[in-house]
PyMOL Python script that loads the backbone (N, CA, C, O; Angstrom):
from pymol import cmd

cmd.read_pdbstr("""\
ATOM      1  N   UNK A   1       3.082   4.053  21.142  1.00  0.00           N
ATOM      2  CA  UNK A   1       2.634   2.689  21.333  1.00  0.00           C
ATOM      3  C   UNK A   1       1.396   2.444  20.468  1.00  0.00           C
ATOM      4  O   UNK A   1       0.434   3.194  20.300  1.00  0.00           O
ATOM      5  N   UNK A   2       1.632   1.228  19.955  1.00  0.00           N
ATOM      6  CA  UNK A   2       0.378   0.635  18.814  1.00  0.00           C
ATOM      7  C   UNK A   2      -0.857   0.166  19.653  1.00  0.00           C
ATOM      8  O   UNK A   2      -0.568  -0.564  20.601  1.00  0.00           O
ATOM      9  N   UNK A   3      -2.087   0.433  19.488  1.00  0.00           N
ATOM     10  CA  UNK A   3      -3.073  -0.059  20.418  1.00  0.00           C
ATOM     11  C   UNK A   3      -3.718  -1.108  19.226  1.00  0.00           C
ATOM     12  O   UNK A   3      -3.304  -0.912  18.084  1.00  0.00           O
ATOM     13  N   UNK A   4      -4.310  -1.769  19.349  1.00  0.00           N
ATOM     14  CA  UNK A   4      -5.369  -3.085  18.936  1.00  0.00           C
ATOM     15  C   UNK A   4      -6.461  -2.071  17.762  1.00  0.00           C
ATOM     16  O   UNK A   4      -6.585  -2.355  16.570  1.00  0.00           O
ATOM     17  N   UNK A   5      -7.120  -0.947  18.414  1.00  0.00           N
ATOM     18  CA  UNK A   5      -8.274  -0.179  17.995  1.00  0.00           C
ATOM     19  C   UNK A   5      -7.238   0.488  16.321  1.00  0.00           C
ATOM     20  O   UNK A   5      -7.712   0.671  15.200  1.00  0.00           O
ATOM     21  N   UNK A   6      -5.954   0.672  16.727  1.00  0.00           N
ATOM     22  CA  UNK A   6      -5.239   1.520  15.653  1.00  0.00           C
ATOM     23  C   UNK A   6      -4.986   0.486  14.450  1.00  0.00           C
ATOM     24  O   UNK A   6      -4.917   0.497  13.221  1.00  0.00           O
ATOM     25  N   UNK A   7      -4.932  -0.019  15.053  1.00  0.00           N
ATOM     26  CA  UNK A   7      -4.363  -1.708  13.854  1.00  0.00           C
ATOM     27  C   UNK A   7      -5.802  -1.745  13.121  1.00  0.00           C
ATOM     28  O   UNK A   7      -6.052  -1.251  12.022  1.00  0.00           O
ATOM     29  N   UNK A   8      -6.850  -2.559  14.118  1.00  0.00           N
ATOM     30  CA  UNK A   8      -8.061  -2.315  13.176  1.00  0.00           C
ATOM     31  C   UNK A   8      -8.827  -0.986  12.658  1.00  0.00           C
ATOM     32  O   UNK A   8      -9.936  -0.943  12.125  1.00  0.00           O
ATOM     33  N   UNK A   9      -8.162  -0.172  12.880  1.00  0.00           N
ATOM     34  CA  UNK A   9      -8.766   0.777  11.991  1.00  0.00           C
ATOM     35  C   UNK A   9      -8.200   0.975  10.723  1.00  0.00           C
ATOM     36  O   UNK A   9      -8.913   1.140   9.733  1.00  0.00           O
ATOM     37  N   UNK A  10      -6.515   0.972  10.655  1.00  0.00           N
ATOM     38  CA  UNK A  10      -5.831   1.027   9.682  1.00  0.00           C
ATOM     39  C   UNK A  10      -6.131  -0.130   8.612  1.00  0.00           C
ATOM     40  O   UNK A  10      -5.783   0.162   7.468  1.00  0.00           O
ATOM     41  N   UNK A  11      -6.830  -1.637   8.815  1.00  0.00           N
ATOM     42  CA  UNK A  11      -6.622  -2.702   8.553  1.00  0.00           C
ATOM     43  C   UNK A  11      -8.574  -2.440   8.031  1.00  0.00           C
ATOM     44  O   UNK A  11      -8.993  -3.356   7.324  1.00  0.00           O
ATOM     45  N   UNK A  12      -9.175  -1.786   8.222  1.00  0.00           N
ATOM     46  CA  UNK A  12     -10.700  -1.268   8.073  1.00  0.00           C
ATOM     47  C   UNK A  12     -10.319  -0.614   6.924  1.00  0.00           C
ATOM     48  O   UNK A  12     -10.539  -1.111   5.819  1.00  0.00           O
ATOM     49  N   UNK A  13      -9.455   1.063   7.147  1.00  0.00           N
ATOM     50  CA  UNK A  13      -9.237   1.824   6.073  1.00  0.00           C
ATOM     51  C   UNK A  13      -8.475   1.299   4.142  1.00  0.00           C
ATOM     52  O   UNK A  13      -8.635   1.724   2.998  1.00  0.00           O
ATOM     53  N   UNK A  14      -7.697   0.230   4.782  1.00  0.00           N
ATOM     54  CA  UNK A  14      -7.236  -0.120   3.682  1.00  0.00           C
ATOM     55  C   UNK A  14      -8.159  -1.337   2.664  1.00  0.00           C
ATOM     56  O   UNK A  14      -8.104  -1.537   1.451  1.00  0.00           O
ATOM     57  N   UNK A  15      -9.141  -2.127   3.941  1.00  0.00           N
ATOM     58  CA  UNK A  15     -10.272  -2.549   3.128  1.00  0.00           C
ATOM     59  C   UNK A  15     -11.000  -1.874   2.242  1.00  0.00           C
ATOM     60  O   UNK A  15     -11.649  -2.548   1.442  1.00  0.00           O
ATOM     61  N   UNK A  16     -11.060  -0.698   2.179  1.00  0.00           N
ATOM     62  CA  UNK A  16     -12.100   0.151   1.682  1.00  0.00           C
ATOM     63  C   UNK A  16     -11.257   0.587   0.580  1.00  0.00           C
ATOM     64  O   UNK A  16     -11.869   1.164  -0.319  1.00  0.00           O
ATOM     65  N   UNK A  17     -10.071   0.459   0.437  1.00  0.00           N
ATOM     66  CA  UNK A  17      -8.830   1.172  -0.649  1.00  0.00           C
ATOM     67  C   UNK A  17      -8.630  -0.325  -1.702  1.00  0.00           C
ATOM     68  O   UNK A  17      -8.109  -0.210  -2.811  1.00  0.00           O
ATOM     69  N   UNK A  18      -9.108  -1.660  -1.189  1.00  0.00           N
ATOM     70  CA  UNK A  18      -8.841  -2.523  -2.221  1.00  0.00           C
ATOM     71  C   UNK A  18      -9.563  -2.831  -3.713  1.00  0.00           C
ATOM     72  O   UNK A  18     -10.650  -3.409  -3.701  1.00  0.00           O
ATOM     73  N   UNK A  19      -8.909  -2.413  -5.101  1.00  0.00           N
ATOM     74  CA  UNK A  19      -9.758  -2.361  -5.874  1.00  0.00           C
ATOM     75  C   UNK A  19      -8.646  -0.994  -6.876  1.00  0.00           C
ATOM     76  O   UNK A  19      -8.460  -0.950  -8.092  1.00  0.00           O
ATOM     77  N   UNK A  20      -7.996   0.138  -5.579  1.00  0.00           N
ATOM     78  CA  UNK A  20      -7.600   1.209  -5.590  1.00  0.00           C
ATOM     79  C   UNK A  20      -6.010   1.627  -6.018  1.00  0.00           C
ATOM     80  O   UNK A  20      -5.240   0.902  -5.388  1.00  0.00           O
ATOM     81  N   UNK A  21      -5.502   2.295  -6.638  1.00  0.00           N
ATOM     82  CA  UNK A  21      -4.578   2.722  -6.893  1.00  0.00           C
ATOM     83  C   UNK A  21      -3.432   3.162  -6.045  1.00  0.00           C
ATOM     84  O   UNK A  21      -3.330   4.388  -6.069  1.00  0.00           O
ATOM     85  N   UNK A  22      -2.463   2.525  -5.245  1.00  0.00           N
ATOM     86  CA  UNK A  22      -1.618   3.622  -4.558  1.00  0.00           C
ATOM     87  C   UNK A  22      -0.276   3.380  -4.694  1.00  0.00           C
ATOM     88  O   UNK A  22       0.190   2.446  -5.347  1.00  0.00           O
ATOM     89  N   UNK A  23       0.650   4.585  -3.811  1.00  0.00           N
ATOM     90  CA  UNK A  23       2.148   4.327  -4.236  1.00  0.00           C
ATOM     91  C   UNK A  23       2.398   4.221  -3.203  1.00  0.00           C
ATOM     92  O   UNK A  23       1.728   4.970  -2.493  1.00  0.00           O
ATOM     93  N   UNK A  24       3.406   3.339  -2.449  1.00  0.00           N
ATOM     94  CA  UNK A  24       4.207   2.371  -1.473  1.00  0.00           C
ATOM     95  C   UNK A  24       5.505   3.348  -1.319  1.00  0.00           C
ATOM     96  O   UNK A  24       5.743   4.066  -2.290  1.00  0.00           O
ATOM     97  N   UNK A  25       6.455   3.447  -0.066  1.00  0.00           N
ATOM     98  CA  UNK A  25       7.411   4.302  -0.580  1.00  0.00           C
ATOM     99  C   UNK A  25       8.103   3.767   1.210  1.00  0.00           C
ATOM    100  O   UNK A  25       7.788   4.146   2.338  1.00  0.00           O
ATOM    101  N   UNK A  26       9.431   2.454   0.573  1.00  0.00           N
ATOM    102  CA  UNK A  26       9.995   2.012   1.926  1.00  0.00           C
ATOM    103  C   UNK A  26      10.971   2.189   1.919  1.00  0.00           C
ATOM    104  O   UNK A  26      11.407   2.658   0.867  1.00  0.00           O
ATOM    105  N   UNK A  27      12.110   1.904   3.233  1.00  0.00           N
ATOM    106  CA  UNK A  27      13.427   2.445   3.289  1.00  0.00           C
ATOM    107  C   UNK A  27      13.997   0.909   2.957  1.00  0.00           C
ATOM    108  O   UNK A  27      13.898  -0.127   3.615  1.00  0.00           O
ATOM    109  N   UNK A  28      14.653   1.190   1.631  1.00  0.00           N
ATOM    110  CA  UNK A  28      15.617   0.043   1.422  1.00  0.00           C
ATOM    111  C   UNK A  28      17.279  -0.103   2.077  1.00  0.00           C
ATOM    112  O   UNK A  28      18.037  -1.026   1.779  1.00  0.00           O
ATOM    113  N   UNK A  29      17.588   0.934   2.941  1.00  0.00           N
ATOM    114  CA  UNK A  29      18.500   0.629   3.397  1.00  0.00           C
ATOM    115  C   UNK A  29      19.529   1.487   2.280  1.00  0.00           C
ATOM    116  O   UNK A  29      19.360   1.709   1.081  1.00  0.00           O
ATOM    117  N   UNK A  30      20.596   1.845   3.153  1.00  0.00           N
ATOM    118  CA  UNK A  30      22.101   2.943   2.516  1.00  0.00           C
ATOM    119  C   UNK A  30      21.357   3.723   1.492  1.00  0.00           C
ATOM    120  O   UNK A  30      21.698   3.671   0.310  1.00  0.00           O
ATOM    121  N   UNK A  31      20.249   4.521   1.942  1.00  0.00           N
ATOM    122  CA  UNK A  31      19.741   5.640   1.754  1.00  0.00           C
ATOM    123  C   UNK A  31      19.113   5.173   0.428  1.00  0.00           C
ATOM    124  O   UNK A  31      19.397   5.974  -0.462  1.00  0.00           O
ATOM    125  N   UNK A  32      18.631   4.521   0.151  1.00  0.00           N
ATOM    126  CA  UNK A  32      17.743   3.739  -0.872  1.00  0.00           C
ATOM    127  C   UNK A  32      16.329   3.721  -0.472  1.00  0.00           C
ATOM    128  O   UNK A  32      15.900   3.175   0.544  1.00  0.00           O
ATOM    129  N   UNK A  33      15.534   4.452  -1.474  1.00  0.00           N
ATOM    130  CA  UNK A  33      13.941   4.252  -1.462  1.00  0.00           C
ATOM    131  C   UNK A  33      13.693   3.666  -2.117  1.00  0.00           C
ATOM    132  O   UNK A  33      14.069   3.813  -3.280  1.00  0.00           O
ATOM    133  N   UNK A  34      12.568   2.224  -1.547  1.00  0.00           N
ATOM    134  CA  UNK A  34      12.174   1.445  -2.885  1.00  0.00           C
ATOM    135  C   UNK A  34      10.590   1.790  -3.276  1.00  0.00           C
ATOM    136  O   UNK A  34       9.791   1.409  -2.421  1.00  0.00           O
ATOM    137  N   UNK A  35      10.046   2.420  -4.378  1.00  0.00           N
ATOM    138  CA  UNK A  35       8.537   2.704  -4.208  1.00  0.00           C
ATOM    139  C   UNK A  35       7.737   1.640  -5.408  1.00  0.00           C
ATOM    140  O   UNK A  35       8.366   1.032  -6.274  1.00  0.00           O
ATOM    141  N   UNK A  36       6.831   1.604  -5.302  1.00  0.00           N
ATOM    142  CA  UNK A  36       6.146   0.570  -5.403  1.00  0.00           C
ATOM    143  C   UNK A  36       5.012   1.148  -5.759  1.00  0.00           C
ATOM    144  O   UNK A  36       4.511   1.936  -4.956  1.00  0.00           O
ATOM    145  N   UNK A  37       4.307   0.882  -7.107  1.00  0.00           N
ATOM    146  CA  UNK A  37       2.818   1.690  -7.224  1.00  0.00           C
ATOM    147  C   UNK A  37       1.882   0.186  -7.489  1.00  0.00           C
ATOM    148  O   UNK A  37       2.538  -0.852  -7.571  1.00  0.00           O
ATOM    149  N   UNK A  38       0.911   0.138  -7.570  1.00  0.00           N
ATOM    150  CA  UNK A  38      -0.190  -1.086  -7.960  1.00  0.00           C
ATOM    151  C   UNK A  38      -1.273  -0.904  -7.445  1.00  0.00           C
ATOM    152  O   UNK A  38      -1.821   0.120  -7.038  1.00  0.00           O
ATOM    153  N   UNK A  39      -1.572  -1.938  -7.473  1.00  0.00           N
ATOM    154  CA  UNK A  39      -3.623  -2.021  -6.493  1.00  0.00           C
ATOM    155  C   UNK A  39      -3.640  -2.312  -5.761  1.00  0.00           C
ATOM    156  O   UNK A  39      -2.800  -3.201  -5.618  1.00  0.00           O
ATOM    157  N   UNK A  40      -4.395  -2.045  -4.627  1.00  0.00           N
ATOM    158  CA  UNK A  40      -4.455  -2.733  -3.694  1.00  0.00           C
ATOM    159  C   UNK A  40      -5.168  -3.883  -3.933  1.00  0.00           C
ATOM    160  O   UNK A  40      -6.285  -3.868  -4.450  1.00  0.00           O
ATOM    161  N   UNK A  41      -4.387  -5.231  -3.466  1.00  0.00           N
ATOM    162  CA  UNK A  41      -5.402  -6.520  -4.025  1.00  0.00           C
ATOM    163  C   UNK A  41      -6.172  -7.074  -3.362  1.00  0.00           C
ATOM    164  O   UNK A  41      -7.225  -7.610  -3.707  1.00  0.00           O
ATOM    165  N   UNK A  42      -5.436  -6.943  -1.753  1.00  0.00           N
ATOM    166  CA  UNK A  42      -6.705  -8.118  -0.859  1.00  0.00           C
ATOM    167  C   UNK A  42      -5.699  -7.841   0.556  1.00  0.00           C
ATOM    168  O   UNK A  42      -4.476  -7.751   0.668  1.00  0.00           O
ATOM    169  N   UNK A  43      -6.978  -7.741   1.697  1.00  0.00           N
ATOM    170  CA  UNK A  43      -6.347  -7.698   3.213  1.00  0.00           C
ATOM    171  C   UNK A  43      -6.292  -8.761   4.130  1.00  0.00           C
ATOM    172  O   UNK A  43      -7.345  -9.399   4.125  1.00  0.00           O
ATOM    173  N   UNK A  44      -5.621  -9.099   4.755  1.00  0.00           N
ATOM    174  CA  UNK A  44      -5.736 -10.428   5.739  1.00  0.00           C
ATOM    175  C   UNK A  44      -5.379 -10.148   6.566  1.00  0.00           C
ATOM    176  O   UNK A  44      -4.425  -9.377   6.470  1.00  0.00           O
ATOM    177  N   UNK A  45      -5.813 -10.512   7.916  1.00  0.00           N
ATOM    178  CA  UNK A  45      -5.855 -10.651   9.437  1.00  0.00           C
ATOM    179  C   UNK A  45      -4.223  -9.459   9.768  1.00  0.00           C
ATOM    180  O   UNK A  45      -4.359  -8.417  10.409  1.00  0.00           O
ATOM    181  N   UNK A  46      -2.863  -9.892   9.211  1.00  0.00           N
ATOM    182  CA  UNK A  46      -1.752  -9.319   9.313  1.00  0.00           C
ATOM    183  C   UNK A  46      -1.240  -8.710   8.462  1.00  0.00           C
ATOM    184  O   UNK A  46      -0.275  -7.994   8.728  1.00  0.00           O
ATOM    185  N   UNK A  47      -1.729  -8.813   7.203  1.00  0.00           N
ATOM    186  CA  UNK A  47      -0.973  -7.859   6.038  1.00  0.00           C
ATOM    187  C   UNK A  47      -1.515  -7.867   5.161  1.00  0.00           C
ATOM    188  O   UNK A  47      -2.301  -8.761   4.846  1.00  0.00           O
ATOM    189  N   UNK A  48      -1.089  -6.208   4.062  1.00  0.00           N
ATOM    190  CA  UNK A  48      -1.689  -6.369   2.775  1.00  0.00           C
ATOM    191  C   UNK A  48      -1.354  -6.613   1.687  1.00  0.00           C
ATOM    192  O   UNK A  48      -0.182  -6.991   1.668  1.00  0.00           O
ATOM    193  N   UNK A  49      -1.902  -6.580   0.557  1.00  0.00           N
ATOM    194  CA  UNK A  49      -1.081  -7.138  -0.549  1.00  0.00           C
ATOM    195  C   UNK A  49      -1.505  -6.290  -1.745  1.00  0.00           C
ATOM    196  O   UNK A  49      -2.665  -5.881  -1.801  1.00  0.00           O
ATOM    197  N   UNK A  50      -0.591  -5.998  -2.737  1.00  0.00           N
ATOM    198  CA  UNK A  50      -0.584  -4.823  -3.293  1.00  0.00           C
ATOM    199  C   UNK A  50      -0.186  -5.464  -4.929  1.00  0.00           C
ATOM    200  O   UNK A  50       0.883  -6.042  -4.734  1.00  0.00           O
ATOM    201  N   UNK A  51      -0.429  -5.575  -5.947  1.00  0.00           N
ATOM    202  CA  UNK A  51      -0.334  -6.427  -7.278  1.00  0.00           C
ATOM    203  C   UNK A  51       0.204  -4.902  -8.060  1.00  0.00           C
ATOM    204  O   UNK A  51      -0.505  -4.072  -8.629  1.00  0.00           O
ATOM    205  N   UNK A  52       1.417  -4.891  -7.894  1.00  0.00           N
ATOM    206  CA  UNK A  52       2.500  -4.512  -9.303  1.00  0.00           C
ATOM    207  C   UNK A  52       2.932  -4.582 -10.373  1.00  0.00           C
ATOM    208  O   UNK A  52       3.506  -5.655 -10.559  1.00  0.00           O
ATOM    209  N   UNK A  53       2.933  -3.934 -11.193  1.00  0.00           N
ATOM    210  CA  UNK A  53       3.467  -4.394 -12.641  1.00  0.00           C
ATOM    211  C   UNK A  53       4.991  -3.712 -12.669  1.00  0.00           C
ATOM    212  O   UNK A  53       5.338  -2.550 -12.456  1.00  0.00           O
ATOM    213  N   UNK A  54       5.816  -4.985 -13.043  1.00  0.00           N
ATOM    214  CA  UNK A  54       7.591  -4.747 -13.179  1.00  0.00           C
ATOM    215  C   UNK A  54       7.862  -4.062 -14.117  1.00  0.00           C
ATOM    216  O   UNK A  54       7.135  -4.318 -15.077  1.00  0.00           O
ATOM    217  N   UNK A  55       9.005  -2.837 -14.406  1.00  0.00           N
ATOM    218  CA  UNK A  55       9.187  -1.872 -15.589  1.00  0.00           C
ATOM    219  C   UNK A  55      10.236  -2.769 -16.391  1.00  0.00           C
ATOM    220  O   UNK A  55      10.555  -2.573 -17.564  1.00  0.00           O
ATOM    221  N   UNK A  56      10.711  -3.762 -15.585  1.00  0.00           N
ATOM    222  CA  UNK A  56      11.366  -4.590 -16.351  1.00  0.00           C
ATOM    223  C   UNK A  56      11.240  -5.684 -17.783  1.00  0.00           C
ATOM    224  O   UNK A  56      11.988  -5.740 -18.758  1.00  0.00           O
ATOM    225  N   UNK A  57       9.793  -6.628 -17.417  1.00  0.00           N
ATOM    226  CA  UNK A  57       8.983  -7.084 -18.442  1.00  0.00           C
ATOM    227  C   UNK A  57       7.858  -7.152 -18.022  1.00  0.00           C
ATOM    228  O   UNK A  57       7.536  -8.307 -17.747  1.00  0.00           O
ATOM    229  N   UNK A  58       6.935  -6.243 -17.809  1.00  0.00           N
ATOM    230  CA  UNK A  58       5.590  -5.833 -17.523  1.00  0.00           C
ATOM    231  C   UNK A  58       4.853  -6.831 -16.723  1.00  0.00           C
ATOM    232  O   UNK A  58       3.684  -6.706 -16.358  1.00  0.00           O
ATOM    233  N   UNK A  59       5.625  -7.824 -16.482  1.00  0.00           N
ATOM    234  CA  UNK A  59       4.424  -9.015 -15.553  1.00  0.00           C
ATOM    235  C   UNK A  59       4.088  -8.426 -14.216  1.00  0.00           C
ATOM    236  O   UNK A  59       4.614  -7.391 -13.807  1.00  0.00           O
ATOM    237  N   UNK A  60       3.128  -9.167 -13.497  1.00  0.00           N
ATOM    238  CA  UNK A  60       2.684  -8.712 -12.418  1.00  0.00           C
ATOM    239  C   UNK A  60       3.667  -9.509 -11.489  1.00  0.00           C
ATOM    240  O   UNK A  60       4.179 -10.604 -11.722  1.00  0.00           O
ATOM    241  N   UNK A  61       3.850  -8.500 -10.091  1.00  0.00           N
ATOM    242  CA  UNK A  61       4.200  -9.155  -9.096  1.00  0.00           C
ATOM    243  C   UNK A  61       3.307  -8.671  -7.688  1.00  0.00           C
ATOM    244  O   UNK A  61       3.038  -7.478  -7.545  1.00  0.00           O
ATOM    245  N   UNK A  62       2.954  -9.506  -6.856  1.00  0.00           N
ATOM    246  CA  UNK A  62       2.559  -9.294  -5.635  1.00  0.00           C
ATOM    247  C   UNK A  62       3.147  -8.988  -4.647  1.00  0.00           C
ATOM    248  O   UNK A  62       3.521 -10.064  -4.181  1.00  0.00           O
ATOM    249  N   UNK A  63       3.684  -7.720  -3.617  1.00  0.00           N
ATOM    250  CA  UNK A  63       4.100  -7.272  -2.581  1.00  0.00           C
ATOM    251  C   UNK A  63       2.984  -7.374  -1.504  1.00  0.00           C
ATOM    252  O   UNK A  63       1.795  -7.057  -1.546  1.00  0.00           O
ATOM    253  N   UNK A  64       3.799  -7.950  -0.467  1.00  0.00           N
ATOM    254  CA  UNK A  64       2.746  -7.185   0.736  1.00  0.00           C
ATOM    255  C   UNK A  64       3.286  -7.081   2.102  1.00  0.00           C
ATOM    256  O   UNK A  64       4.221  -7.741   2.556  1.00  0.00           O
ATOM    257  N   UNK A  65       2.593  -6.176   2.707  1.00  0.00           N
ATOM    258  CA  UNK A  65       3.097  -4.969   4.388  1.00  0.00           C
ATOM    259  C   UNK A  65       2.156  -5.557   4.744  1.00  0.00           C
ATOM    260  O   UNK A  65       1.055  -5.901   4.314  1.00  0.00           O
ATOM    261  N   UNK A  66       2.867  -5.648   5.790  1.00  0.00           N
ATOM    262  CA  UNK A  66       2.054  -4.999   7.445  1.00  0.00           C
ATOM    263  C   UNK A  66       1.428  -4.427   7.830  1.00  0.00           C
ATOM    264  O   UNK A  66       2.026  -3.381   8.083  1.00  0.00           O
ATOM    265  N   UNK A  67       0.224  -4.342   8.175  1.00  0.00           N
ATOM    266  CA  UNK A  67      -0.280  -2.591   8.578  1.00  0.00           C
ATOM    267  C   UNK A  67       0.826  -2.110   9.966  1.00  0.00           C
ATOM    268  O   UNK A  67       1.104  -0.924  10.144  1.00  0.00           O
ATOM    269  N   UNK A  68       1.352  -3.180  10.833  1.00  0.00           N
ATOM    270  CA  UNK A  68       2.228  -2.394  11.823  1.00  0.00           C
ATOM    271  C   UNK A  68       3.515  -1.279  10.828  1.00  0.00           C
ATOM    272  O   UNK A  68       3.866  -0.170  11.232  1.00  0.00           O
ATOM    273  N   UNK A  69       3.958  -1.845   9.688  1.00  0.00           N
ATOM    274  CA  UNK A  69       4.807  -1.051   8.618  1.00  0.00           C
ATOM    275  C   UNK A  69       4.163   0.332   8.618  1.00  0.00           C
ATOM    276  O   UNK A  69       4.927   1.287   8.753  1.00  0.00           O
ATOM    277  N   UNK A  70       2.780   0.577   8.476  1.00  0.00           N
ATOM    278  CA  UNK A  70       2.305   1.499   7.812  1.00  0.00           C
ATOM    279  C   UNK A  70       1.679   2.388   9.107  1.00  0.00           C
ATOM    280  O   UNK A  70       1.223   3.493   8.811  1.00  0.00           O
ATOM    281  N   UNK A  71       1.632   2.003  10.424  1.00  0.00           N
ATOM    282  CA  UNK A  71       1.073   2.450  11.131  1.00  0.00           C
ATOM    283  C   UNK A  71       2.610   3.315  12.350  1.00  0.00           C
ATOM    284  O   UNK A  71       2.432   4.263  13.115  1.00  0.00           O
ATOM    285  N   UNK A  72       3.779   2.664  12.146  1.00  0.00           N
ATOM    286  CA  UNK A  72       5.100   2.959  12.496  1.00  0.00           C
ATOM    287  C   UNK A  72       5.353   4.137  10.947  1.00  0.00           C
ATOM    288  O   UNK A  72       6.193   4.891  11.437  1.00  0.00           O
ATOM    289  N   UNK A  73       5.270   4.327  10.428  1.00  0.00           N
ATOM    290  CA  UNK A  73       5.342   4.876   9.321  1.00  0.00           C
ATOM    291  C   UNK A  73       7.076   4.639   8.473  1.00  0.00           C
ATOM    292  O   UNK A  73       7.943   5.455   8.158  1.00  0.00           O
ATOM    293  N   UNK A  74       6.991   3.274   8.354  1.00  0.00           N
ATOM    294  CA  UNK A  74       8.073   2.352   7.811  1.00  0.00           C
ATOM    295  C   UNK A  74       7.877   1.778   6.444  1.00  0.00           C
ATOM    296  O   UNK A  74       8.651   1.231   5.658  1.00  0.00           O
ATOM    297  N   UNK A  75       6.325   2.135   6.395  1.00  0.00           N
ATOM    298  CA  UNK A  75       5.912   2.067   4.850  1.00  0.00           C
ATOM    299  C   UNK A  75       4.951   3.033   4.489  1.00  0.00           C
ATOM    300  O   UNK A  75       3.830   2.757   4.916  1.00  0.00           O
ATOM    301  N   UNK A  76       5.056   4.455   3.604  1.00  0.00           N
ATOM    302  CA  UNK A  76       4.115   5.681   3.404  1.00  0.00           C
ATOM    303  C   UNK A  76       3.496   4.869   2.185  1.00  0.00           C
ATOM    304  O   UNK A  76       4.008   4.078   1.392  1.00  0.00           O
ATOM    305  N   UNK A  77       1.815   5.507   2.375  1.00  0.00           N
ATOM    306  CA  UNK A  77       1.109   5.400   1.388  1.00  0.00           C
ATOM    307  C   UNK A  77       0.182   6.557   0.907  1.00  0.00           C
ATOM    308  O   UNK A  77      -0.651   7.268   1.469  1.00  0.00           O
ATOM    309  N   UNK A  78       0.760   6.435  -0.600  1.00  0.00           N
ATOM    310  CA  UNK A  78      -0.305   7.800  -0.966  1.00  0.00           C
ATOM    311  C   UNK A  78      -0.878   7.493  -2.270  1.00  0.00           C
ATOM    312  O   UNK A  78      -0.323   6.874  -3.178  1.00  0.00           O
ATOM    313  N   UNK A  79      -1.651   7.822  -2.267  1.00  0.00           N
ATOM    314  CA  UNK A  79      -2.943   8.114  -3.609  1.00  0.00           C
ATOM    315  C   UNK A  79      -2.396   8.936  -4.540  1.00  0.00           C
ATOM    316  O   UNK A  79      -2.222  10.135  -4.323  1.00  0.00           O
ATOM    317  N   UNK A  80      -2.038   8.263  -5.815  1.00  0.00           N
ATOM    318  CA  UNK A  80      -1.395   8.757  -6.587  1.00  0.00           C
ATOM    319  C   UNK A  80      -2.154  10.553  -7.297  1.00  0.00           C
ATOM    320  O   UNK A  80      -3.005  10.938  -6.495  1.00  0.00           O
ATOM    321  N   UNK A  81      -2.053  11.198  -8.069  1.00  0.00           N
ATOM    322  CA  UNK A  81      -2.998  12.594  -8.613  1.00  0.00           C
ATOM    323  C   UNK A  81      -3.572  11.864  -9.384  1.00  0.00           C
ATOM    324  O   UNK A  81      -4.734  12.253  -9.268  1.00  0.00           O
ATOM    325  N   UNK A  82      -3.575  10.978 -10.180  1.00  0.00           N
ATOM    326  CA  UNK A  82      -4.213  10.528 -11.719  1.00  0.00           C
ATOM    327  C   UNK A  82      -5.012   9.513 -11.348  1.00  0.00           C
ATOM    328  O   UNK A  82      -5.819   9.204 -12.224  1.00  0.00           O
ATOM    329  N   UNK A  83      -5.080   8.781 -10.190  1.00  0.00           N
ATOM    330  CA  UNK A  83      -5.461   7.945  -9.630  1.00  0.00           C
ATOM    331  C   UNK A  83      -6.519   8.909  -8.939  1.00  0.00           C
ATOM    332  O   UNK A  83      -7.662   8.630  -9.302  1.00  0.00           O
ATOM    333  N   UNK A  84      -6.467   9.718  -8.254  1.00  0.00           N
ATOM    334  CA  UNK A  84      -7.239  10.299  -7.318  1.00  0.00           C
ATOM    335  C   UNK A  84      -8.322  11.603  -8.509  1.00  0.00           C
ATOM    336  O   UNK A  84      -9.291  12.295  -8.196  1.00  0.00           O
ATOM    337  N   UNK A  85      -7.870  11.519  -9.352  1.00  0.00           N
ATOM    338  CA  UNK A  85      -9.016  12.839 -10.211  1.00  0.00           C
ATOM    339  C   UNK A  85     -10.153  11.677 -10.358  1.00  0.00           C
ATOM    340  O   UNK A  85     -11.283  11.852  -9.902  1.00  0.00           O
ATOM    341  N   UNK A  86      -9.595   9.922 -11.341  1.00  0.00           N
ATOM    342  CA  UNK A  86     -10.557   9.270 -11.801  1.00  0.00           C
ATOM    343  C   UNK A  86     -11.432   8.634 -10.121  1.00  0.00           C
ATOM    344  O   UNK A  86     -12.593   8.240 -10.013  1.00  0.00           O
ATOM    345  N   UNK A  87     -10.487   8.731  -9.148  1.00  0.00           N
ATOM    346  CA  UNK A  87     -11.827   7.906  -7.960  1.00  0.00           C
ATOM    347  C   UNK A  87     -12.813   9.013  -7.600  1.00  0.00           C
ATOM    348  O   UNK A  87     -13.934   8.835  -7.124  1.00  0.00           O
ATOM    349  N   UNK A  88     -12.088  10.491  -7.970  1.00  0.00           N
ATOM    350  CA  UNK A  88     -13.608  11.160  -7.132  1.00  0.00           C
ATOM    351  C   UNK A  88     -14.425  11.054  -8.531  1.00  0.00           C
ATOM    352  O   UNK A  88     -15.653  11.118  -8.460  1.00  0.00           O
ATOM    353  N   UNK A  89     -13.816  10.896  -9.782  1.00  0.00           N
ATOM    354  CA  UNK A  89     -14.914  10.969 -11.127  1.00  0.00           C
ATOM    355  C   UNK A  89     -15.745  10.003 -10.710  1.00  0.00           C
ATOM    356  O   UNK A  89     -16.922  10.108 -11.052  1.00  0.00           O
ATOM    357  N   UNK A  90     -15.374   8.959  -9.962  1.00  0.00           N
ATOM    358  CA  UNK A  90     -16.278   7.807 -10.404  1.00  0.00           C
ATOM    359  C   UNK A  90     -17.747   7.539  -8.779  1.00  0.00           C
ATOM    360  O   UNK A  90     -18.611   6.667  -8.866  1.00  0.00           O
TER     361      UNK A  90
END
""", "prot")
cmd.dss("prot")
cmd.show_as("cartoon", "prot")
cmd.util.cbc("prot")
cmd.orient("prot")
């Protein structure tokens, strides 16, 4: 069970990640993973939002979860290696 304190903490932690590099990784259904890398862009009251660039023609697109997604673990998030050498450099 989700408590109130878990939401805002998760919804605290990912404030502190906006600015930041991570990879998204959801169940698209008939055994399909869809992953998703970008920035984190900005948090609001119910969800976050994450600014992507398409491998298709490089424009940006905006995704965004739930923290209930991420707190059910229906959406994993991890800190990419190349991403994570330059945040402790900096």
């Amino acid at each position: 069970m989700i408590i109130k304190s878990d939401l805002e903490s998760c919804r605290a932690k990912l404030q502190t990640m906006i600015g930041c590099t991570v990879r998204l990784s959801s169940n698209g259904g008939r055994k399909r993973l869809i992953i998703h890398e970008g920035v984190v862009d900005n948090c609001y009251p119910n969800v976050f939002t994450v600014r992507c660039r398409r491998e298709s023609d490089g424009a940006f697109e905006i995704v965004s979860y739930s923290y209930i997604d991420v707190l059910t673990r229906a959406v994993r998030i991890a800190i990419p290696a190349e991403a994570a050498d330059t945040a402790t450099a900096v």
